[in-house]
N, C-alpha and C positions, 0 to 999 in steps of 0.2 A: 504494500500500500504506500510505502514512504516512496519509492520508485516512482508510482503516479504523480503523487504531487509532487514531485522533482521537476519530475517531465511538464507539469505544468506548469510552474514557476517560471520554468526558462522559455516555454512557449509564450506565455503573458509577458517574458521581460524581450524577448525577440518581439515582437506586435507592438510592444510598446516604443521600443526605438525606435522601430519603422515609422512610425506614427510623430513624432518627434524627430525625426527627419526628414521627412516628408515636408513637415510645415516649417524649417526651417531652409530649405531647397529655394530656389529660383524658379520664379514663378516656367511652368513651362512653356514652347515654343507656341506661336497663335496665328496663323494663317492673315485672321480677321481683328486681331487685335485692338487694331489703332479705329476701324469701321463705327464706332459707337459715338466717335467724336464727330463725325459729321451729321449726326441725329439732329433733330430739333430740341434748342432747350436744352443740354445738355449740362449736369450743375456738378462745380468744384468735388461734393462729395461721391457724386459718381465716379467721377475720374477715379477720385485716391480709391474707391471699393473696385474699382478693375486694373489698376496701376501700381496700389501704394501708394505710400509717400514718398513724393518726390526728390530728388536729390537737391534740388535748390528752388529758393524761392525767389520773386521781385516785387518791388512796386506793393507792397502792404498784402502780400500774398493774392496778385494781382495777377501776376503770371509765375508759373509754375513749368520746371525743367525736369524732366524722365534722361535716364540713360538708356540708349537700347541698343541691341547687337540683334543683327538676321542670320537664319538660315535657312535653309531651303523649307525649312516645316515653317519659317513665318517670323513674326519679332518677338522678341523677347525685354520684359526689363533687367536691366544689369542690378547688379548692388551696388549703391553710393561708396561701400565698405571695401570693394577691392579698386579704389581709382578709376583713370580712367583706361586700364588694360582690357582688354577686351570691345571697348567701346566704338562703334561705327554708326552712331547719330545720336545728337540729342534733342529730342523732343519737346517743344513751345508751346503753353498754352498760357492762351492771353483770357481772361475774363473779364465779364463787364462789374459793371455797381451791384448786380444783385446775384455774380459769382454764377454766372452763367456762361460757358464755351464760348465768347466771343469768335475767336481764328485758331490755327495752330499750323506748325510748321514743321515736319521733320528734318532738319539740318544736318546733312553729311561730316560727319567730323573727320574719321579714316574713308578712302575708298575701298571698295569689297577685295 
């Protein structure tokens, strides 16, 4: 019987890191990623729940800067946390007074 709960122990501690890796991972790669910002109305907290938070801010959090890297599966956001290695555009969004998607711009930083 000690044997079972052994075995379960390390299977709940296996699942568990996974799980805890997982949500600590890079968000994964997105075909349609960036498609939601050309929506109508489109507002500040939307962005950060499909983006995160951004690597830099302007203008009284007025516009807001994503790093992002492609590949063939689509864009992906970097992490502010490793530089900017990895980095081949960074992402512009301007908002109005009531923090609505004004414009946006994806800016080449490396060439592919």
């Amino acid at each position: 019987m000690a044997l079972g709960t052994s075995v379960g122990r390390r299977a709940l501690a296996v699942g568990a890191s996974a799980v805890i890796v997982g949500c600590a991972s890079t968000p994964a790669e997105h075909k349609v990623l960036l498609e939601f910002l050309d929506q109508p109305s489109v507002t500040a907290e939307q962005v950060r729940e499909r983006l995160g938070e951004p690597h830099a801010t302007f203008e009284q959090e007025r516009v807001l800067a994503y790093r992002l890297n492609h590949k063939a599966s689509g864009y992906y956001v970097t992490s502010p946390r490793t530089g900017w290695e990895g980095v081949r555009y960074d992402l512009i969004i301007v908002l109005d007074e009531h923090n609505v998607v004004q414009k946006h711009n994806l800016v080449a930083i490396r060439p592919p």
